[in-house]
N, CA, C and O atoms as CSV, one atom per row, in Angstrom:
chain,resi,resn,atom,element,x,y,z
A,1,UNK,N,N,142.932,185.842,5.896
A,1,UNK,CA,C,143.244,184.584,6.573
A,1,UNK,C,C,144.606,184.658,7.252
A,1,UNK,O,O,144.702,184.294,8.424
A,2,UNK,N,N,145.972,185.240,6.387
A,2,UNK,CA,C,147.121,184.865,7.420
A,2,UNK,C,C,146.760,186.362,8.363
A,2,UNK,O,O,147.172,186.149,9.503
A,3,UNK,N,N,146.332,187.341,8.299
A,3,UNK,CA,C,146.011,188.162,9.678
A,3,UNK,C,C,145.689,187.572,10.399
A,3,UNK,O,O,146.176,187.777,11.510
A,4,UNK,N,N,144.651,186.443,10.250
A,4,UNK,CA,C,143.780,185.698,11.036
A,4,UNK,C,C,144.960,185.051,12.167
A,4,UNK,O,O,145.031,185.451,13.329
A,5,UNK,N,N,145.797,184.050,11.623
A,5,UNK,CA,C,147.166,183.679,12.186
A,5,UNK,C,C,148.417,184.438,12.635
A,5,UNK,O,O,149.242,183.743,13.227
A,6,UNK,N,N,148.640,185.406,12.511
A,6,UNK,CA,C,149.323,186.408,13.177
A,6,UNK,C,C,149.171,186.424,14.493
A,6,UNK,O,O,149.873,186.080,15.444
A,7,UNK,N,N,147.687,187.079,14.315
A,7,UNK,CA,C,147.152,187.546,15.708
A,7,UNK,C,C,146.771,186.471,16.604
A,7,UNK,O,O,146.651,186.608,17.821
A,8,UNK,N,N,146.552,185.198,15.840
A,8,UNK,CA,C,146.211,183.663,16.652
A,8,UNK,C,C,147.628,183.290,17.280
A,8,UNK,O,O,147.653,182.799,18.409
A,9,UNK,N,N,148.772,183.504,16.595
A,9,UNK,CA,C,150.392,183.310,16.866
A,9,UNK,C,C,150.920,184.145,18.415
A,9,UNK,O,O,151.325,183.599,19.442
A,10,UNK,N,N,150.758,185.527,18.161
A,10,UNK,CA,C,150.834,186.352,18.761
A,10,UNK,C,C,149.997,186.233,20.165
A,10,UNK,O,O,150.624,186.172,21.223
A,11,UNK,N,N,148.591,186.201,20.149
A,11,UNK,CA,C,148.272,185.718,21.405
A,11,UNK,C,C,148.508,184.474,21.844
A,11,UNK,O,O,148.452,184.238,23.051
A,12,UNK,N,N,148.806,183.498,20.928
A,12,UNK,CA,C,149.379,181.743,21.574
A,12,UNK,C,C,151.294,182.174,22.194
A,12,UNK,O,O,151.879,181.472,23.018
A,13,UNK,N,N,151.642,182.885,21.825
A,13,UNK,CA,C,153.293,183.283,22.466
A,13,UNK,C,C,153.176,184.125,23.471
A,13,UNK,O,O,154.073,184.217,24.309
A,14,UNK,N,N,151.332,185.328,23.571
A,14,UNK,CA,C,151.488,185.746,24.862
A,14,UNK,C,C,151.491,184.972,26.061
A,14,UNK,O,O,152.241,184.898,27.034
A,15,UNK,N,N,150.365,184.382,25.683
A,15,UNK,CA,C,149.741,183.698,26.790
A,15,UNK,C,C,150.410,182.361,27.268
A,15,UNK,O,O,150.039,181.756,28.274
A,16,UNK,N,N,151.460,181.950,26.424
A,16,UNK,CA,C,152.771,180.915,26.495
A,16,UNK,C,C,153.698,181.490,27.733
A,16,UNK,O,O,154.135,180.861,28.697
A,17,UNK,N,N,153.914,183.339,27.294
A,17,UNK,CA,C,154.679,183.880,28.726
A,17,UNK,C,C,153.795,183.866,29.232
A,17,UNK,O,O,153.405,182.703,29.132
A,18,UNK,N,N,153.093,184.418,29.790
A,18,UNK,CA,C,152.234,184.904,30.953
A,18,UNK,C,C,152.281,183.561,31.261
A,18,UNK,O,O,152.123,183.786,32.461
A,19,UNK,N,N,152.323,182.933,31.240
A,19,UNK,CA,C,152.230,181.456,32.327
A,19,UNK,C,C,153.324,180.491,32.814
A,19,UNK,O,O,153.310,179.390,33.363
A,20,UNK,N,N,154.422,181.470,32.333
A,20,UNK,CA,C,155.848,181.334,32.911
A,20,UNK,C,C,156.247,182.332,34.165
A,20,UNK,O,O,155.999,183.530,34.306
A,21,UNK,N,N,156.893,181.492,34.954
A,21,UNK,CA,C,157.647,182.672,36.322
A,21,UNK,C,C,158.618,183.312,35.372
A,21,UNK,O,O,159.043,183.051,34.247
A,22,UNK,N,N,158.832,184.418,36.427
A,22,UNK,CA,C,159.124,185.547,35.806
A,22,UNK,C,C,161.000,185.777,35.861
A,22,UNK,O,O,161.473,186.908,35.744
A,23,UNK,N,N,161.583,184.972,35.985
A,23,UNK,CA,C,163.014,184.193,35.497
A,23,UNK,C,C,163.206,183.866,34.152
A,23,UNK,O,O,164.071,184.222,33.351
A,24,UNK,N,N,161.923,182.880,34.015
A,24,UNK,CA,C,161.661,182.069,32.621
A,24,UNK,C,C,161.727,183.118,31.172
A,24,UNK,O,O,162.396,183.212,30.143
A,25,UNK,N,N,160.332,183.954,31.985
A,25,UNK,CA,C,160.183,185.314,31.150
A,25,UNK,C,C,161.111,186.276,30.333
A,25,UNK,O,O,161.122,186.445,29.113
A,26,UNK,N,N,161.936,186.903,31.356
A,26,UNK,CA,C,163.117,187.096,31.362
A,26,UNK,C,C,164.357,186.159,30.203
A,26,UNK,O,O,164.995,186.706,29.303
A,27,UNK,N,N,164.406,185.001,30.488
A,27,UNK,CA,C,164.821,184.429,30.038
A,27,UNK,C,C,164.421,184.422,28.334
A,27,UNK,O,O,165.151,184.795,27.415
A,28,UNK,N,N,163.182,183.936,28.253
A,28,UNK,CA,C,162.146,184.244,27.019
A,28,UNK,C,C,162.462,185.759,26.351
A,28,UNK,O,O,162.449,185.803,25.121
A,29,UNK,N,N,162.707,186.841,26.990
A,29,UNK,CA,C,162.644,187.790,26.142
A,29,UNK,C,C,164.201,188.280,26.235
A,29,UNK,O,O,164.597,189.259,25.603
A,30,UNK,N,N,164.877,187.656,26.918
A,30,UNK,CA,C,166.174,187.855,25.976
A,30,UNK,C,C,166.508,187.081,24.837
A,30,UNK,O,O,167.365,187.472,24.045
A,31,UNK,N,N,165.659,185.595,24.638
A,31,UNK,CA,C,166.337,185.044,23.317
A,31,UNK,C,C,165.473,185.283,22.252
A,31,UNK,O,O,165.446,184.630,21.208
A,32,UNK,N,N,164.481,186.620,22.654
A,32,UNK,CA,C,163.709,187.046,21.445
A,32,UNK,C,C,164.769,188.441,21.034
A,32,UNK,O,O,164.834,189.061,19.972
A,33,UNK,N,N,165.296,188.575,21.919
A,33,UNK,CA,C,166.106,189.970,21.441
A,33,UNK,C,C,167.547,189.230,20.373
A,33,UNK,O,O,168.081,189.877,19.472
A,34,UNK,N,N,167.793,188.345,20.605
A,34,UNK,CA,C,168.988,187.632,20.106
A,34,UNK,C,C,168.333,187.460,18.529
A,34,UNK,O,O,168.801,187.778,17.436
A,35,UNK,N,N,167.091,186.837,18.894
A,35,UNK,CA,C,166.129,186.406,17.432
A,35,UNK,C,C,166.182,187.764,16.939
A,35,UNK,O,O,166.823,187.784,15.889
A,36,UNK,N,N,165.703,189.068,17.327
A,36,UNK,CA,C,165.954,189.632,16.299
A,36,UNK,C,C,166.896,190.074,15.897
A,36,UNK,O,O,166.952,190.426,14.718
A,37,UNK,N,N,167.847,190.190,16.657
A,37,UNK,CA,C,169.305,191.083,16.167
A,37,UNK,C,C,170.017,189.916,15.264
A,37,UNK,O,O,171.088,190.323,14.814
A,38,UNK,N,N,169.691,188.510,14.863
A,38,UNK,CA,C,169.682,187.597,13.908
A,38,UNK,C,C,169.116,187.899,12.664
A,38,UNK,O,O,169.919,187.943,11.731
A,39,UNK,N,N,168.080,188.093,12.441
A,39,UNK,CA,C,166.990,188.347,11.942
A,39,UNK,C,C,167.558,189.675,11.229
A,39,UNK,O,O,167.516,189.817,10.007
A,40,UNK,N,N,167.929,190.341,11.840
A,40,UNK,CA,C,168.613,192.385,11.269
A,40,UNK,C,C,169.750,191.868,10.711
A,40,UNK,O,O,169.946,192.317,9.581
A,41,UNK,N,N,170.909,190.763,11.251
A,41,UNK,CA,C,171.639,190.906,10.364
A,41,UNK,C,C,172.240,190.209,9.306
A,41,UNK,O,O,173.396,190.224,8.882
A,42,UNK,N,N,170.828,189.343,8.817
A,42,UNK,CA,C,171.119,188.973,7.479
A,42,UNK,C,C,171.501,189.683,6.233
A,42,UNK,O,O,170.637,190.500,5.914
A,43,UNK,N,N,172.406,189.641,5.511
A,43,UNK,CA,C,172.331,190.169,3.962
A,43,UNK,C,C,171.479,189.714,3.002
A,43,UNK,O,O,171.506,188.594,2.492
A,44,UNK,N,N,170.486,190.878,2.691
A,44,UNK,CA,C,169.676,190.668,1.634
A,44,UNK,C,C,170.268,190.185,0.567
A,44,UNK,O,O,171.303,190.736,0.194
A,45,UNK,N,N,169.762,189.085,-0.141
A,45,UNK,CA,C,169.692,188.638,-1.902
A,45,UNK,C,C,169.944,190.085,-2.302
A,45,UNK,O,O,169.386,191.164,-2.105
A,46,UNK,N,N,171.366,189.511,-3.152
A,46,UNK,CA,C,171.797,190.406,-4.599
A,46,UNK,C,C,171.056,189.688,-5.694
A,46,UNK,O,O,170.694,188.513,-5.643
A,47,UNK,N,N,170.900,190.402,-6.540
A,47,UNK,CA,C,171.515,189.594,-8.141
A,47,UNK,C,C,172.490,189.505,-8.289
A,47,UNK,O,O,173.286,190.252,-7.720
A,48,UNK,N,N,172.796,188.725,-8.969
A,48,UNK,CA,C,174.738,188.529,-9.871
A,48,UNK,C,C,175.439,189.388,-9.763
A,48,UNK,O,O,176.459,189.400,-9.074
A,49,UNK,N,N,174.970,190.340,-10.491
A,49,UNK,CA,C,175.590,191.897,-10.626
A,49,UNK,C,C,176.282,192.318,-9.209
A,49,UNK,O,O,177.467,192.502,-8.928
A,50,UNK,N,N,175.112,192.401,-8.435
A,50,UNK,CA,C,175.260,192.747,-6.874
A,50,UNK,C,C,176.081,191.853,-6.292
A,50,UNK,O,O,176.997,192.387,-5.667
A,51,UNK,N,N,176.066,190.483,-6.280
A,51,UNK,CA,C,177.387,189.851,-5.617
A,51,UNK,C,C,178.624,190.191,-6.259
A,51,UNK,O,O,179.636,189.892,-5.625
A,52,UNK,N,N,178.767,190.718,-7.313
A,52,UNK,CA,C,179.839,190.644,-7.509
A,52,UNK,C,C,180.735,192.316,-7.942
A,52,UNK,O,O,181.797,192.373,-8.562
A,53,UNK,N,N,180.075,193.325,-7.500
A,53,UNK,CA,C,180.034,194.538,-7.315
A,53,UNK,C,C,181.309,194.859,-6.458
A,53,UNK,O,O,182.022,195.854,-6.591
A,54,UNK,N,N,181.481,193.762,-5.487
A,54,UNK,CA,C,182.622,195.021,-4.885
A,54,UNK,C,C,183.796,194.359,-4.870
A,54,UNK,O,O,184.669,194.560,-4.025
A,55,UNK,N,N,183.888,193.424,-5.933
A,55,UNK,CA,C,185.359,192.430,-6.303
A,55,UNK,C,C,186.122,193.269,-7.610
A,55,UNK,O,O,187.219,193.079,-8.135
A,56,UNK,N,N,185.181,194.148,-7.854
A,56,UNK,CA,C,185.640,195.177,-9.144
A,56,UNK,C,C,186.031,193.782,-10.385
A,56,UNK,O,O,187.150,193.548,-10.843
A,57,UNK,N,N,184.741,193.025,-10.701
A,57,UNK,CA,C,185.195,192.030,-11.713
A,57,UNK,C,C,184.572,192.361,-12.940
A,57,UNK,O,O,183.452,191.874,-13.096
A,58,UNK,N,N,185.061,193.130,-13.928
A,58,UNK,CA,C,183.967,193.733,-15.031
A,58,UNK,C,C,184.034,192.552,-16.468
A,58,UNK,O,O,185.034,192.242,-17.115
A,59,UNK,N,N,182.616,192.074,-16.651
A,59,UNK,CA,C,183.039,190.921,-17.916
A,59,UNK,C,C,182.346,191.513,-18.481
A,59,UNK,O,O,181.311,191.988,-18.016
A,60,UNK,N,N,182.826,191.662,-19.886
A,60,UNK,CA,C,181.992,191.918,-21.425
A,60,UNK,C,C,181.592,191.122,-22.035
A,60,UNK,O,O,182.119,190.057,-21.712
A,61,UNK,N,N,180.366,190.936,-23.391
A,61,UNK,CA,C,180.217,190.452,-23.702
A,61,UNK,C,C,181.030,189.273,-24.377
A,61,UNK,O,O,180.635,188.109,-24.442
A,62,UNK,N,N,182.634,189.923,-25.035
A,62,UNK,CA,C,183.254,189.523,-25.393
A,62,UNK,C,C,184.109,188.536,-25.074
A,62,UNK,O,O,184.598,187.657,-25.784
A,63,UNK,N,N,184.305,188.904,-23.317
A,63,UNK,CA,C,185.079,188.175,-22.619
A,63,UNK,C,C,184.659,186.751,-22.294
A,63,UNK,O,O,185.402,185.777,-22.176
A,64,UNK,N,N,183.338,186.802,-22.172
A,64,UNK,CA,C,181.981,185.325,-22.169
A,64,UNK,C,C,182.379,184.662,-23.406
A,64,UNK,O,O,183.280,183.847,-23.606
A,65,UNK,N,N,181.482,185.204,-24.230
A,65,UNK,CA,C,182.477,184.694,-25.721
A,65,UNK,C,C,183.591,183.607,-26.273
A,65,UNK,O,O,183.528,182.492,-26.791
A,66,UNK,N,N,184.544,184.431,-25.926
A,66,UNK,CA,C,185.893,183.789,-25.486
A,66,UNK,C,C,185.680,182.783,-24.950
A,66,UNK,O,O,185.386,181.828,-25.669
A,67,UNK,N,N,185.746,182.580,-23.375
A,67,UNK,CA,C,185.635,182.488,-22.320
A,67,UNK,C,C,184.734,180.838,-22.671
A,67,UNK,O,O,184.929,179.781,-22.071
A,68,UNK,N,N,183.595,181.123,-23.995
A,68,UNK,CA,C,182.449,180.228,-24.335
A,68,UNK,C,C,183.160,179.130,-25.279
A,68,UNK,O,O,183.019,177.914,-25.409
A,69,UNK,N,N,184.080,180.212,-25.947
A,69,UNK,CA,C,184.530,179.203,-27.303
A,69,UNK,C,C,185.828,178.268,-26.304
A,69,UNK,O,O,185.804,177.038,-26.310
A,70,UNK,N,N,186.507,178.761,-25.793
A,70,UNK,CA,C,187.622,178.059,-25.379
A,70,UNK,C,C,186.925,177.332,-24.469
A,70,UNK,O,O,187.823,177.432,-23.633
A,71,UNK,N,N,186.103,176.687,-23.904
A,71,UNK,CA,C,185.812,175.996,-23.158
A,71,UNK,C,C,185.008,174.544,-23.806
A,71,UNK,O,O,184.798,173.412,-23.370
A,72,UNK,N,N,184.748,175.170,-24.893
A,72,UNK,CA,C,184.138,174.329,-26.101
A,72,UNK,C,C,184.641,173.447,-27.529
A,72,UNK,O,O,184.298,172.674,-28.423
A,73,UNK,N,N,185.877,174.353,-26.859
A,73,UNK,CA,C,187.118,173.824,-28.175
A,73,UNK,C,C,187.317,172.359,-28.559
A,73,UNK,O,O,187.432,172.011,-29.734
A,74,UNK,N,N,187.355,171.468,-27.473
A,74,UNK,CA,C,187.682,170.240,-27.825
A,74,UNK,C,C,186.387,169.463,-27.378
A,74,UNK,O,O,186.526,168.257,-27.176
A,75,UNK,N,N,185.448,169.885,-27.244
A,75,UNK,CA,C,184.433,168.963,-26.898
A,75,UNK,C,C,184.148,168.361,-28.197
A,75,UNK,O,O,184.211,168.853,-29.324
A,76,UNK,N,N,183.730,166.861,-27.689
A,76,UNK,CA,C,183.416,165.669,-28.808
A,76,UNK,C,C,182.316,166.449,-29.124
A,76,UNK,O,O,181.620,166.986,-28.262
A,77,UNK,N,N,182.066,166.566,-30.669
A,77,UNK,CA,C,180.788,166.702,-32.143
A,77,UNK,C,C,180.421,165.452,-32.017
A,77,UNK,O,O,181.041,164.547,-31.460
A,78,UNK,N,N,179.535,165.416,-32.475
A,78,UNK,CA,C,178.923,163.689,-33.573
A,78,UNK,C,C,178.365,164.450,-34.582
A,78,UNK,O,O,178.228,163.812,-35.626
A,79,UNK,N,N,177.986,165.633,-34.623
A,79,UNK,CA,C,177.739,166.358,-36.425
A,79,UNK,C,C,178.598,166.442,-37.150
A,79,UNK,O,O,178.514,167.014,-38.236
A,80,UNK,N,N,179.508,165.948,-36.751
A,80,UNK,CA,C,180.720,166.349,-38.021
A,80,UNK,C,C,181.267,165.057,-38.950
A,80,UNK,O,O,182.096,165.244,-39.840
């Protein structure tokens, strides 16, 4: 089914140019060249890890930890 729409897409954008003067055209296939050189230079999705790879930020388990308790230190209980 989406092959089905591809190729339904693809001939509805040919036949969209072909029935433009050939200025228009022109026109049309330079802001498809823009679309893709958009398109190329997105940055792919990291994981976590990967965003944060070239800040040289190394956390250990330990440092979370920490990091867990001191942030937790004074928060209101009602179990106690």
């Amino acid at each position: 089914m989406r092959l089905r729409f591809i190729v339904s897409l693809e001939q509805a954008i040919l036949e969209a140019v072909q029935t433009l003067p050939a200025e228009k055209q022109q026109e049309f296939l330079n802001h498809a060249a823009r679309l893709r050189l958009e398109a190329g230079s997105k940055i792919p999705f990291k994981g976590v890890k990967g965003l944060w790879a070239d800040l040289g930020i190394s956390l250990s388990a330990e440092d979370i930890e920490e990091n867990r308790r001191d942030m937790w230190r004074n928060f209101p209980r009602e179990d106690l």
